[in-house]
N, C-alpha and C positions, 0 to 999 in steps of 0.2 A: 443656323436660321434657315425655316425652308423656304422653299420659290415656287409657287404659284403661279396660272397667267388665267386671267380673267375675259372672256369675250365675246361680242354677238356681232352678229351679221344683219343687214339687213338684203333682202332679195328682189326680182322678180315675180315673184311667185309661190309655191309650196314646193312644188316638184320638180327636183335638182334632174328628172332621169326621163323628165320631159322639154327639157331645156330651158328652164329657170334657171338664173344665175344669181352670184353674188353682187352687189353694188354698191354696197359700202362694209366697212369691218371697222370693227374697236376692239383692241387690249388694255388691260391694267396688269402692271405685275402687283403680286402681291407677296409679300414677306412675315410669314407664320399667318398666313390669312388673312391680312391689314395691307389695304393699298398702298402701293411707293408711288413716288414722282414719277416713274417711267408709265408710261401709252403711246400707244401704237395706233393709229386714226388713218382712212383714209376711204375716198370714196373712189368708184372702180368704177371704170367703164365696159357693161355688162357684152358689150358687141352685139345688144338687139334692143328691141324699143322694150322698154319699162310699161305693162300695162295702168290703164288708169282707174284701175281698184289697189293695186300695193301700192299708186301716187297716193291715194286715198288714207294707208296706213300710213307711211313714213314719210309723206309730203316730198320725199325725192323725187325730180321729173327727167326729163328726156335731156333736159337744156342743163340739168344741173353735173350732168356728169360730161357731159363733153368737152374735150380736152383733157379726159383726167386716164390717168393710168388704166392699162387690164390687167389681170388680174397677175398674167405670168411676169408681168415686172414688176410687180409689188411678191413673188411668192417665197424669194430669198430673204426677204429684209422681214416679211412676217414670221418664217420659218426661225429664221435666226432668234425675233424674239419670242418666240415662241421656248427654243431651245430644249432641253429633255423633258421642261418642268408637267405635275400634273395640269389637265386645262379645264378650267370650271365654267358653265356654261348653264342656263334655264332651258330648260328642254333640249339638253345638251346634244341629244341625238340628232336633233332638226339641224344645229349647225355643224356640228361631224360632217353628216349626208352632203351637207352642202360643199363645206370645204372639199371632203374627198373628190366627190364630182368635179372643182374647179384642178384638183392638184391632177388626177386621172386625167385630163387632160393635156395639160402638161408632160407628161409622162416619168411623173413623182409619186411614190408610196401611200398608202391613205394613212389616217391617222392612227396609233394604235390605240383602241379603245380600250387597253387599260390605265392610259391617262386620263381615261374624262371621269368629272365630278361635275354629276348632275345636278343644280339646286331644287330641279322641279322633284325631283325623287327625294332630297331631303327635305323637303317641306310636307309632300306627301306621307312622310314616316311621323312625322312633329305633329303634323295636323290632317289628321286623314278625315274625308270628309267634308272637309271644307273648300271654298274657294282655294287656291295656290297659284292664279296667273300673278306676273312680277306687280302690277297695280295692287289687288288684293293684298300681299306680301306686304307693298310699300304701307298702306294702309292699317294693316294689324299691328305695324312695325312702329306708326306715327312717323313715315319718313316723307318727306313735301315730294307732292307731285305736280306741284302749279307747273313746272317748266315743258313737264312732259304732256303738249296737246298732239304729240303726233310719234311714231316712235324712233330713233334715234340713237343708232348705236353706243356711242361716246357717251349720251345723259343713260342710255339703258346699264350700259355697263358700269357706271357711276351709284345707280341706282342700284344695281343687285349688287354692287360691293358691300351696299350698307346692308342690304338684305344679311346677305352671307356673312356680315361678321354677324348679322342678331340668331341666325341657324345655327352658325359654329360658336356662340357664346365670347366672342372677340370683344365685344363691350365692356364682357365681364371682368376680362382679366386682369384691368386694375385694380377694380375691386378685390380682387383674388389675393392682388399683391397688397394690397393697404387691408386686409384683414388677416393675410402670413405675418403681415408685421405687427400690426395689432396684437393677435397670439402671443407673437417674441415677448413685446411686453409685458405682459400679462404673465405670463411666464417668469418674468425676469422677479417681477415684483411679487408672484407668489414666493419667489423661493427667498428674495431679501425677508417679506412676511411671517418665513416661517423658520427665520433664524431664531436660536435660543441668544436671547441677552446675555454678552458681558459682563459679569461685575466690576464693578471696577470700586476697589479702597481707597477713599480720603483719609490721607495720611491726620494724626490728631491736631497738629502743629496747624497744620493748613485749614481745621474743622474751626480751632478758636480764635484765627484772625480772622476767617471770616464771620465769626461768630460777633465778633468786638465791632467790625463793618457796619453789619445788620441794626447793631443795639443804638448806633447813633441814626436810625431813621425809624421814622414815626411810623407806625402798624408796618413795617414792613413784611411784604408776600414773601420773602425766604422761610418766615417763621412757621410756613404752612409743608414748606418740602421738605422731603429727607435725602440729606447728604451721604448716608451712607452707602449710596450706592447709583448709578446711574445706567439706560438702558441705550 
């Protein structure tokens, strides 16, 4: 079974290499693509004020992260769940860049980007042309967005779960499995179908007691079939 880790960040800002930080993070592991019970949540205290345009996006303030972790004591226990698995992300680069800037600080390895699976790039290949932000997505997809008025790593990353299974066809695959077996049947029952019949001989002894049966009931339906054989 494979292992997956699903995740966003939410920031300061755009630009991790102008001193935008991380300040809050969400994982999902995922197993063959399909979310498990494990995530990983937490909000981080960025070590500078949170401007009041990204208050504006993710409704996170100045007052809501203090007292809470930075980032290098949360960066083992992320790491760890993180572990070797590929890591899937919507515009997977923007939180790459991000993390790497927090872990470079630290003085830990950046990510290697041949783990990331970007949804924004598979969605682009699916539906080129079209909208593709995670809203749009939610929407083509018929997945509820009433919760999301603001954005929110943990509901985001909830939300491109469902995405990502409707891009990797994860929906389907029960279907997949309740029409393999369907086939079986079908299967099974053509080749019972297309057995050649039996004969089978009523011995004579056995033809005229039942014959003498029959004669004591009124029009009886035997008098319509033939005994000499059955299928």
């Amino acid at each position: 079974m494979t292992r997956s880790v699903l995740f966003d960040t939410e920031t300061t800002g755009l630009d991790p290499l102008h001193g935008d930080r991380i300040i809050e993070i969400a994982a999902i592991e995922l197993r063959n693509d399909l979310p498990t019970d494990r995530v990983f949540h937490t909000l981080i205290d960025p070590e500078r004020d949170i401007p009041s345009d990204a208050t504006r996006i993710h409704g996170i303030t100045n007052a809501d992260i203090t007292g809470k972790p930075i980032f290098a004591a949360i960066a083992d226990q992320l790491l760890d769940f993180f572990g070797d698995s590929p890591l899937v992300a919507h515009n997977a680069g923007f939180d790459f860049g991000f993390l790497d800037a927090e872990l470079g600080r630290i003085n830990r390895p950046s990510l290697d980007r041949a783990r990331m699976i970007d949804t924004l790039a598979l969605a682009k290949t699916r539906f080129p042309g079209l909208p593709n932000s995670l809203d749009a997505l939610c929407r083509r997809f018929n997945i509820d967005l009433s919760l999301r008025t603001t954005h929110n790593a943990l509901l985001d990353c909830k939300l491109l779960a469902a995405v990502y299974i409707e891009l990797t066809g994860g929906r389907q695959r029960g279907l997949e499995l309740e029409t393999a077996s369907l086939n079986a049947s079908a299967v099974e029952y053509a080749t019972i179908a297309d057995r050649t019949p039996r004969l089978i001989a009523v011995p004579p002894a056995e033809q005229a007691a039942h014959a003498d049966f029959i004669a004591k009931i009124k029009d009886p339906v035997w008098l319509n079939a033939d005994f000499t054989q059955t299928g």
